[in-house]
N, C-alpha and C positions, 0 to 999 in steps of 0.2 A: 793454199788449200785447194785440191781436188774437187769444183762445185759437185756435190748429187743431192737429188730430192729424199730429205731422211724424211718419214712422215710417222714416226714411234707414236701409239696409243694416242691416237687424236681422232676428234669428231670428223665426219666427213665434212662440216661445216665451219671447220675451226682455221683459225690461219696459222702457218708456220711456228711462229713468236708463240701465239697464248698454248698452240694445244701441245707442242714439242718439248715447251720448257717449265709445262708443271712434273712434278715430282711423282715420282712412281705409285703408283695406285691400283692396288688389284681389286676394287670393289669395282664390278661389271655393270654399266649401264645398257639399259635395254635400249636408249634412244641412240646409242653409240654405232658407229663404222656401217653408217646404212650410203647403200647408193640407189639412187632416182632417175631412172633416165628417163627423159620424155621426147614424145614421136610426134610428129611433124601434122599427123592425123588426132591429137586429142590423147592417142593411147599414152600409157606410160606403165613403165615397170617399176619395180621396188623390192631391190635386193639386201639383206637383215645379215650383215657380216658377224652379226655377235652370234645367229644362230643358223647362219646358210640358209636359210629358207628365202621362198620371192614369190609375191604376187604379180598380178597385171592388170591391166584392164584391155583389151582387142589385142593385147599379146601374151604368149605363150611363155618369153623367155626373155631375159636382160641383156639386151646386146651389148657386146664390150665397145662397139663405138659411140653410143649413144649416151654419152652422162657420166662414164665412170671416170676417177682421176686417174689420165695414164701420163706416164713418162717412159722418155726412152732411155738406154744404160745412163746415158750422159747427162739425164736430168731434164731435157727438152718437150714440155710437154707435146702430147698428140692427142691426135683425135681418135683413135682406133687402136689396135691391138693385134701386129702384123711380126714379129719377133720376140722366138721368146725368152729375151733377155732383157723386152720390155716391163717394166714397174707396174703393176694396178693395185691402187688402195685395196685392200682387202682386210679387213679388221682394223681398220684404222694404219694400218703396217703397208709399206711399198715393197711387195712381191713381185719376183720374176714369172714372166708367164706360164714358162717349161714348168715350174713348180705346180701350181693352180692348174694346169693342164693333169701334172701327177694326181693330184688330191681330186682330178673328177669336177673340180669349179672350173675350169672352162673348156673347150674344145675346138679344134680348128674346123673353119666352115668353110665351103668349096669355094670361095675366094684366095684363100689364104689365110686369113684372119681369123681371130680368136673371138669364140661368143661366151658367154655364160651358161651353163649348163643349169637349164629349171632343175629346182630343186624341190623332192615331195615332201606335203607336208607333213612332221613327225610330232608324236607327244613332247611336255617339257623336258622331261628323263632323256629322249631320244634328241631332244636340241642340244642339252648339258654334255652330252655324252660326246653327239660330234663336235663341239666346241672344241672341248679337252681335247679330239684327236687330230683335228685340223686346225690349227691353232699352231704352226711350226715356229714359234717363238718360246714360248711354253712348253713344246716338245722337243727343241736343241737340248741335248744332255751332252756330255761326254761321253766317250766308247767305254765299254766293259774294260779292253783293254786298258786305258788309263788311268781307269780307276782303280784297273790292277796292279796298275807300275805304284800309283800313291800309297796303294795299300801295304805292298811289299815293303816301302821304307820307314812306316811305321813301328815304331821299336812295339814287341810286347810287354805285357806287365803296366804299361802306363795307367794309372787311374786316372778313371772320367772326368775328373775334375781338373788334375793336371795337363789333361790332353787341350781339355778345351779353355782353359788360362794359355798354353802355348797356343793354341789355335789363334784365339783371339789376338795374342799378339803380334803373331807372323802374319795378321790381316793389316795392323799397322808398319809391318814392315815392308812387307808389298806394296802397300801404298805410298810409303817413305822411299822405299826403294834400299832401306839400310836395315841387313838382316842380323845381325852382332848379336842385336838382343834374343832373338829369337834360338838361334842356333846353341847362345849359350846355358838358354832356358832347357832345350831338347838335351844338352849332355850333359846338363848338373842333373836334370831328371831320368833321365834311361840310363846313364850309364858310357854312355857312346866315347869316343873322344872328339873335340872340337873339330877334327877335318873329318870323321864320320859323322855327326851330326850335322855339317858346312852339307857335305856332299845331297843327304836327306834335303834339306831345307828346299835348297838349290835344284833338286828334282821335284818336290811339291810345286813349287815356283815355275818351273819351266813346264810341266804339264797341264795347268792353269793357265798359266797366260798364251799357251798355242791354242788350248780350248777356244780358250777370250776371243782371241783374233780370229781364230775361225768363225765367229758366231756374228761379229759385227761384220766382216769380209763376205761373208755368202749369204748370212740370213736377214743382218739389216742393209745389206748390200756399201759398206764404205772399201772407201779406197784406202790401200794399207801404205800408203802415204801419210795417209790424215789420221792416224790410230794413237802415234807416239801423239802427236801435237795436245790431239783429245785429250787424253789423260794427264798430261801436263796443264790443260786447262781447269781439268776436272780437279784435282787435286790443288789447285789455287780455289778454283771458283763455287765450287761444289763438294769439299770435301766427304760432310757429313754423308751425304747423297750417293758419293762415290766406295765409300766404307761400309756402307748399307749394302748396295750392290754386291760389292764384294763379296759382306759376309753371305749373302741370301745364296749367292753365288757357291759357295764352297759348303754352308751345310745344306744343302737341298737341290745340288748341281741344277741348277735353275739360272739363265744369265738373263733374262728380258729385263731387266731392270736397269744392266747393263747398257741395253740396249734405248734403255728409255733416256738416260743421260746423255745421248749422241742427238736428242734432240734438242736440250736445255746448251749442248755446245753450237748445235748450229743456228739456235737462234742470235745466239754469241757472237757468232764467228760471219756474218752474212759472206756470200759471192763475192770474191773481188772483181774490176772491171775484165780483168785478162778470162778468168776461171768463166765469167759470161760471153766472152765473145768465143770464148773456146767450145760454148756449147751451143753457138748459133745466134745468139743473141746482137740486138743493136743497140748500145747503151750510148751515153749522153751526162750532162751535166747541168743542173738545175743551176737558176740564178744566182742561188745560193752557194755554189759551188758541190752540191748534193751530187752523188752519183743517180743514175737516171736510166731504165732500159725500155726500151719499145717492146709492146705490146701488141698485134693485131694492129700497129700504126700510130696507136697510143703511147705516148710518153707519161712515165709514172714513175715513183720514188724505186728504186731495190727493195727498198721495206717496207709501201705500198703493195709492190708483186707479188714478196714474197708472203703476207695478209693475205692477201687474193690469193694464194697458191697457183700464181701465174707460172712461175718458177721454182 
């Protein structure tokens, strides 16, 4: 496995394990995806990811070197925010910066580096609103175009009822990966013959799962190495979880939930020794025979680290 920092709907104060590998939850905490940075002088700032807003005290603005969780592509934390294909928590979610730079939450400062853009303060209507439109996990959809190829192979005349008994079952085939049923269910009901109903199935399927991969690839940032393994975990380890996803997925073209299981897999799945030194790291072997990586000079467990969100 490909190590990267997945940091899916977790507290800024949560570690890897507890806040990655609870189950998808769309009730919104207020206490949720806040960052703190404090200044060497007393000041300190405090940025509210669930509503873009930030206070201060003797400052103006959240610098992105000061307190935020950064990582670079490869997982290796930093201190700053100087590339932007570097990671910052941002809603509990590890964002690239070019993005955040797009959305107007950060901006290059005549260093070179990226700061945070003060944000003014807005009514609750105006916090809710920019939520929903900055919120680029909740806002992945699929293109018009795709949903026009799926639309296209939908036979007409099917009833509602019928459509969504096949639906629901080609959600367990998707996830079985064995479409028989499904396909046979589309041409005993429309009409089709079994290699026109095959062909439908098999472009529903194939437009879907490019979405998918697009969505975990770009917006939760994994490596599409680690995408097959995922879902083979998921489907042992997490089905229920994973069939939820799915379905939320295909009737509300909505994937974050999707998204949120790549955090329950990588609690799963920790770094191996190779995947850490490949990202800079100095790892080690406790008494115990435990694997072990340096820290700041500190030696500590992998599952220590990764609690600390050292890694």
């Amino acid at each position: 496995m490909n190590y990267s920092s997945y940091t899916i709907g977790s507290e800024s104060n949560q570690s890897l394990e507890s806040s990655l590998s609870q189950t998808p939850n769309t009730v919104v905490n207020s206490q949720q995806n806040n960052i703190t940075s404090k200044h060497s002088n007393g000041g300190a700032n405090f940025y509210d990811g669930n509503t873009g807003t930030q206070s201060s005290t003797e400052f103006n603005s959240a610098q992105a070197s000061e307190g935020a969780a950064i990582f670079s592509a490869k997982g290796t934390p930093k201190a700053f925010i100087d590339s932007p294909t570097d990671l910052v928590n941002y809603q509990g979610i590890p964002t690239q910066a070019k993005t955040l730079e797009t959305m107007g939450i950060l901006k290059i400062n005549p260093q070179g580096q990226y700061d945070f853009v003060e944000q003014q303060a807005s009514t609750p209507e105006q916090q809710e609103q920019q939520q929903a439109t900055t919120d680029h996990h909740d806002s992945f959809a699929m293109s018009e175009s795709e949903n026009s190829e799926i639309n296209s192979v939908i036979p007409e005349g099917i009833e509602h009822g019928a459509l969504q008994a096949i639906t629901s079952r080609g959600i367990d085939s998707m996830i079985s990966g064995d479409l028989t049923h499904t396909i046979t269910a589309l041409s005993q009901t429309s009409g089709k013959t079994p290699e026109e109903a095959a062909k439908s199935v098999g472009k529903v399927v194939e437009t879907f799962t490019k979405a998918s991969n697009r969505y975990l690839e770009n917006t939760v940032g994994m490596n599409q190495a680690d995408i097959e393994p995922f879902y083979e975990w998921a489907k042992t380890h997490a089905g229920g979880d994973l069939k939820a996803a799915v379905s939320k997925m295909i009737s509300t073209n909505n994937f974050r939930d999707v998204g949120k299981l790549v955090g329950q897999w990588a609690a799963a799945n920790p770094p191996s020794e190779q995947a850490l030194k490949a990202a800079g790291f100095k790892t080690g072997k406790s008494n115990s025979g435990e694997l072990t990586v340096f820290i700041k000079g500190s030696e500590m467990s992998v599952k220590s680290a990764a609690k600390a969100k050292l890694i």
